[in-house]
N, C-alpha and C positions, 0 to 999 in steps of 0.2 A: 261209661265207655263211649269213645269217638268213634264215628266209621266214617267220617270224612276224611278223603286225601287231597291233596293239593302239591303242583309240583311249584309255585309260585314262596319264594326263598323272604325270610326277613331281614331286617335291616341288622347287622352287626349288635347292634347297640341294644337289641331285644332277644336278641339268641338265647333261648333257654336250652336245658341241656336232658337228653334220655338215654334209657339204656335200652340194648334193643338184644334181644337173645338171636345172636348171629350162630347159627350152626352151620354154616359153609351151603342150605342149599336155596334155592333158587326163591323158596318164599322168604327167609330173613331177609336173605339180598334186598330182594323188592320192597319189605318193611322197611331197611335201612336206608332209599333211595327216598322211600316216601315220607321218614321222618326228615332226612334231611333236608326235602324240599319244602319240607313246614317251618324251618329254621330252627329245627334242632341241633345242638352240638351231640355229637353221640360218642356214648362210651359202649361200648361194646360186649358181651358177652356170652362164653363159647363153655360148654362145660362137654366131660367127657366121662361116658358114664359105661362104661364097656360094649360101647356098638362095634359091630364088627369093620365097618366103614371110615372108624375114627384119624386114624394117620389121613387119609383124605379130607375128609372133613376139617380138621385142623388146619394143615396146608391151606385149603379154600378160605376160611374165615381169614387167616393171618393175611392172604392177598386180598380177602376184600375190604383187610381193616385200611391197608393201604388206598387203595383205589378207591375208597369213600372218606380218606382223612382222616379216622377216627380220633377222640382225643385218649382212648386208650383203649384194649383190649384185656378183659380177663377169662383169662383161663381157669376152671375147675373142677377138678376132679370129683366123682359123685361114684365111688365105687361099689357103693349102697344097695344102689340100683339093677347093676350085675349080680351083685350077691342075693338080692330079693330073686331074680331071675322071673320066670314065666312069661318069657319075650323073647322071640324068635332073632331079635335083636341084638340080646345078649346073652342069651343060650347058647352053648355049642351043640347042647342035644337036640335043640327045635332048628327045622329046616327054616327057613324064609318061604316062604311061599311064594309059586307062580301069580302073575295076574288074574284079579278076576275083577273087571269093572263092574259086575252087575250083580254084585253082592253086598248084603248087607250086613252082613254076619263082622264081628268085630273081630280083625285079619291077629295074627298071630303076633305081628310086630308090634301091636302095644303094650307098649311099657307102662305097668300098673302104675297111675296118678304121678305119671311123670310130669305133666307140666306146672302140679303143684308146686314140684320139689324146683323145677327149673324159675315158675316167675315167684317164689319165696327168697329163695337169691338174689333174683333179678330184683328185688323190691331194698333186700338188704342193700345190694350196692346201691344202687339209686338213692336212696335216705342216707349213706355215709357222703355222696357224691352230690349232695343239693339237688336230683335228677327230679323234674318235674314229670317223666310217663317211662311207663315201660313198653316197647313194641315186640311183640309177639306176631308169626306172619301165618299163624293159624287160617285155614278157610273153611269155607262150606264142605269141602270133600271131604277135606278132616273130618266134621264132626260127626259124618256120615257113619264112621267106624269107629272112631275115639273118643268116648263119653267126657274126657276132659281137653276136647277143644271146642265144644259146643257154647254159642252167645250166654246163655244161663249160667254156664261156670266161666267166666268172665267176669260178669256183673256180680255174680257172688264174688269173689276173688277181689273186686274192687272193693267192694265193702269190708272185707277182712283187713284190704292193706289201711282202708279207714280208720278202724276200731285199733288194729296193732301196732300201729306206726305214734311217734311225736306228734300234740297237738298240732303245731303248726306244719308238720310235714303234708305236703295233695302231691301224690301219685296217682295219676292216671292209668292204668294199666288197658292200653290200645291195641287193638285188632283191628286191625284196617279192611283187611281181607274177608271177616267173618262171614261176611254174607256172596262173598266173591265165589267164582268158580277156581279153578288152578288155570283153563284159557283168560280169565279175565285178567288174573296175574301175570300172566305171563303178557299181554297187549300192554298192559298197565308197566312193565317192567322195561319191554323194547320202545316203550316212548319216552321210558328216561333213560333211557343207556345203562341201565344195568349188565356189567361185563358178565354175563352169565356163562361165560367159558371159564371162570372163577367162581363157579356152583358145582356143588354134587350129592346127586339125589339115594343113588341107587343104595340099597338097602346088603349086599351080598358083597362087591368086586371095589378095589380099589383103583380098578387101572384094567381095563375100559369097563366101562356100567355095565351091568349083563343085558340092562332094554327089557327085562321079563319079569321081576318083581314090581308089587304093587307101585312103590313109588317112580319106578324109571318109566313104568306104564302111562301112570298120569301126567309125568311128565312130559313124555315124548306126543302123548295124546295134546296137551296143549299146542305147545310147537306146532304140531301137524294143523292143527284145529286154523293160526294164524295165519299158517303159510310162512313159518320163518325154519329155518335148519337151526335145530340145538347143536350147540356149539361144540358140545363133550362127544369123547368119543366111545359108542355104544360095540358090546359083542355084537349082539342083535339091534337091526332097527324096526322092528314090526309095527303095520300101519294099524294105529291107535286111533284115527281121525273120525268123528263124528260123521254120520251121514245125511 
């Protein structure tokens, strides 16, 4: 697994090509800016698995397949994962939960061993697609709460695309962010022009963010953190800013 980035582009004639698990928020994005300025060609991919957020999240990814060129976009449905339920995400009986930064406890919105089921796909396309890596924008905070965004299940996960993939297929499967904060991403993101008014994070509201759930927390906490205005527009904007 790589954790280097680099915004410095390659020559045409060496473009290799990745897929990058774009979910419309603000870390695909920045994965997406960062493979492309590795000289990847990226193919795209969006899946929807019953989040309550979905119609938004959609819309976001299909403008940022645009705004980053992509060479294609897939869509797919994973209804699997609603039906497995026990995620506040795709629950209608489980609330979302308020913020709490200074918990460690694992928040109600994870979805049981979702990013297996996501970069399993993400690998299949890739090996139909000749895709040399797959970009996930997973970070440090993630794994703080979600046992499968943690560096470990990564580097497992590479070895599996090893073992089950075509002799001559190498997938890399890249975390750029792993060791990153979500301020890091986000400084990381406003020095490539990532249109992060073409992200969306919040976990609850499709139209404006509620500002109060775990993720619009972290989010808004970055932002704050650089001194930049997030671009979306929030019910609440509560000061998240480190001191």
């Amino acid at each position: 697994m790589t954790n280097r980035s680099t915004n410095q582009p390659t020559d045409e004639s060496t473009a290799k090509r990745a897929v990058v698990l774009l979910s419309g928020g603000m870390d695909s994005a920045t994965a997406a800016a960062v493979a492309r300025a590795r000289g990847y060609d990226l193919y795209g991919l969006h899946t929807s698995y019953g989040q309550q957020t979905e119609t938004r999240e959609l819309e976001c990814a299909r403008r940022l397949a645009d705004a980053f060129d992509l060479a294609d976009l897939l869509r797919i449905e994973t209804g699997h994962l609603s039906a497995i339920g026990n995620s506040s995400l795709t629950d209608d009986e489980l609330a979302v939960e308020d913020a709490d930064l200074e918990s460690d406890e694992i928040p109600s919105s994870y979805v049981p061993f979702r990013n297996a089921n996501l970069l399993a796909m993400a690998v299949s396309y890739a090996e139909a697609n000749d895709c040399e890596a797959v970009f996930i924008g997973a970070h440090s905070e993630d794994f703080a709460g979600y046992p499968d965004c943690r560096p470990a299940f990564f580097e497992a996960f590479e070895q599996v695309v090893d073992v089950g993939t075509k002799p001559e297929t190498e997938i890399s499967i890249e975390a750029p962010f792993v060791e990153w904060s979500k301020t890091d991403i986000a400084e990381r993101g406003d020095d490539l022009e990532v249109p992060y008014e073409h992200t969306w994070s919040c976990y609850r509201e499709n139209e404006p963010a509620c500002g109060t759930c775990d993720s619009c927390a972290i989010r808004l906490q970055a932002f704050q953190n650089i001194g930049v205005r997030d671009p979306i527009e929030y019910d609440e904007r509560p000061s998240y800013a480190e001191n």
